[in-house]
N, C-alpha and C positions, 0 to 999 in steps of 0.2 A: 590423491588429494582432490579437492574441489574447487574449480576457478572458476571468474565469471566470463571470459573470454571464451565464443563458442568451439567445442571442439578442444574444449583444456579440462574437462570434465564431468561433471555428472549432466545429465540431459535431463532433467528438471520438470522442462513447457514452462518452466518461469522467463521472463525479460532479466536477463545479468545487472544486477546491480539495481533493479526498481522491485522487486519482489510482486510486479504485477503476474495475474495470471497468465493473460493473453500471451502466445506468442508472436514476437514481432513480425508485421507484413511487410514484402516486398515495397509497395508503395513505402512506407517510412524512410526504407535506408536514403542516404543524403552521400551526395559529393561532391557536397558546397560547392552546388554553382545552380545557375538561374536558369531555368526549364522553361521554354514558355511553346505549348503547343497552337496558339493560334496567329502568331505573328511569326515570318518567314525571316532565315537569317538575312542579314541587310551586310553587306563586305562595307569594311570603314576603307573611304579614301585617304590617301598618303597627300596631302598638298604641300609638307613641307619638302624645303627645298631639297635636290640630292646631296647627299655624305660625300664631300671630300677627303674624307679620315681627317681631317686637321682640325685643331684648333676647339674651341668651347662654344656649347652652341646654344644659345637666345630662342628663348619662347616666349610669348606674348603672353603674359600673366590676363591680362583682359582678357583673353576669348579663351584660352586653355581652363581658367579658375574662374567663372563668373564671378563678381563678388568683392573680387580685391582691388576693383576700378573703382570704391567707394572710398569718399575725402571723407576723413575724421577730421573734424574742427578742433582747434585748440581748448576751446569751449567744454566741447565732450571729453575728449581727455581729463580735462582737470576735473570734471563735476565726476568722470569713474574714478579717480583718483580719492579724489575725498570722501566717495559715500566708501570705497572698498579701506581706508586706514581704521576706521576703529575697529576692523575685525585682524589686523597686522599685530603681530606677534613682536615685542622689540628684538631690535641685533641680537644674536648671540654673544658676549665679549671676546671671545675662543676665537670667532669668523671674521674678529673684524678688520683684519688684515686682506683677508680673501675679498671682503666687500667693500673695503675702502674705496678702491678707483670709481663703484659706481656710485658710490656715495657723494664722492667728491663731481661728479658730472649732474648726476640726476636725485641728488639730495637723499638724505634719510627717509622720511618717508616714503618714497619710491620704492626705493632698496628694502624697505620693511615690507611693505605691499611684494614686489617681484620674488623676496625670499619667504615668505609667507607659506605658513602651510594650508592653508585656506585658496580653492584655485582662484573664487571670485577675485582675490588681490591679487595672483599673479596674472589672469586676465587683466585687471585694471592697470597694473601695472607696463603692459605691453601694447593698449590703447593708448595712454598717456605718448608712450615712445614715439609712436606712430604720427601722434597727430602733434606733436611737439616738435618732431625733424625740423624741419624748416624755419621754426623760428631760433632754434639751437645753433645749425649753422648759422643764420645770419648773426648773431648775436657774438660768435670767435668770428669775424670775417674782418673787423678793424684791424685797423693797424699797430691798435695799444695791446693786443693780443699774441701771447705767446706763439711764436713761428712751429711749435709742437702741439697747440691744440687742435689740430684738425684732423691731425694723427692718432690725436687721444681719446677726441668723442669718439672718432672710428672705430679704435679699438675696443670701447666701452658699448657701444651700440653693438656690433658686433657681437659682442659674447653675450650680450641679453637675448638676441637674436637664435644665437647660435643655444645658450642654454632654451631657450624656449623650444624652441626644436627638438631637444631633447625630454622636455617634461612629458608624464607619462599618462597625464590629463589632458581628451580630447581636445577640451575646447581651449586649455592652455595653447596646445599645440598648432589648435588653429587660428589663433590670434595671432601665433606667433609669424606663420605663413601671411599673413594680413601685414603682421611690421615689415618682412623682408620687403615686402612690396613697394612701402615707404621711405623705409630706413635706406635700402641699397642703391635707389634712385637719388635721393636726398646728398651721394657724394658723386655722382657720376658727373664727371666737368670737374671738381674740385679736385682729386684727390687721382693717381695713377691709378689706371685702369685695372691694372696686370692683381691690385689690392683685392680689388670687386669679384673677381673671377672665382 
């Protein structure tokens, strides 16, 4: 039989699978990684601290991620918010059990925008998050306010977080890296540590 895999069959001088004539040059083959003959390897320094095997360990999102030391205003948020809703798809009625708690946190629109199959909304949707922290806690911080809501937005933000992490759209996913940054700071002091971790 005949395969394109070399050394599984007929020996052709064709390229497997491009029906070009040429056969393939040594320079071509690839093993995906980065060659550079005029820059000498450079050893990276270790400066974080030594491993005590214990415990969870803290990196400085500023100097590890350039980029995520950037404040979104409340401002921005909303104006992504509102240009990304008329391309949001409504709730499914099937889902709406699945999407109520964020519904109930961060409003329908939000949750239309975040479940959106359009990424533009779920990016908008994880701006808004971001640059909305802070006025959300302060907003459950009174006293008229359920002794469970702080527990609740956590949980809520959380899984926006945690699904964005999961979306399989780059820039979804790096928006979503942008919220952690905000969102997990935004309960540190408030809320048991051991949560955050």
């Amino acid at each position: 039989g005949t395969g394109f895999r070399p050394g599984t069959g007929l020996n052709t001088g064709l390229r497997p699978g491009t029906g070009l004539s040429k056969a393939r040059d040594v320079d071509e083959e690839s093993d995906n990684s980065v060659h550079s003959d005029t820059e000498p390897a450079v050893e990276a320094v270790d400066e974080s601290p030594p491993d005590d095997g214990e415990g969870v360990k803290f990196f400085d999102v500023k100097t590890s991620c350039p980029g995520t030391d950037e404040v979104i205003t409340l401002e921005e948020g909303e104006t992504a918010l509102r240009e990304a809703l008329p391309l949001a798809e409504p709730l499914d009625e099937v889902a709406w059990d699945f999407v109520a708690p964020l519904v109930a946190f961060f409003g329908d629109g939000w949750t239309r925008c975040f479940y959106s199959r359009q990424w533009q909304c779920r990016v908008a949707a994880l701006t808004h998050l971001s640059a909305s922290m802070p006025h959300r806690l302060e907003a459950i911080s009174g006293p008229e306010v359920s002794p469970n809501a702080l527990g609740e937005l956590l949980d809520a933000s959380m899984r926006a977080v945690h699904e964005g992490l999961g979306d399989q759209n780059v820039r979804v996913y790096a928006e979503a890296c942008v919220a952690v940054n905000h969102v997990v700071p935004a309960f540190c002091g408030s809320v048991d540590g051991r949560l955050l971790a």
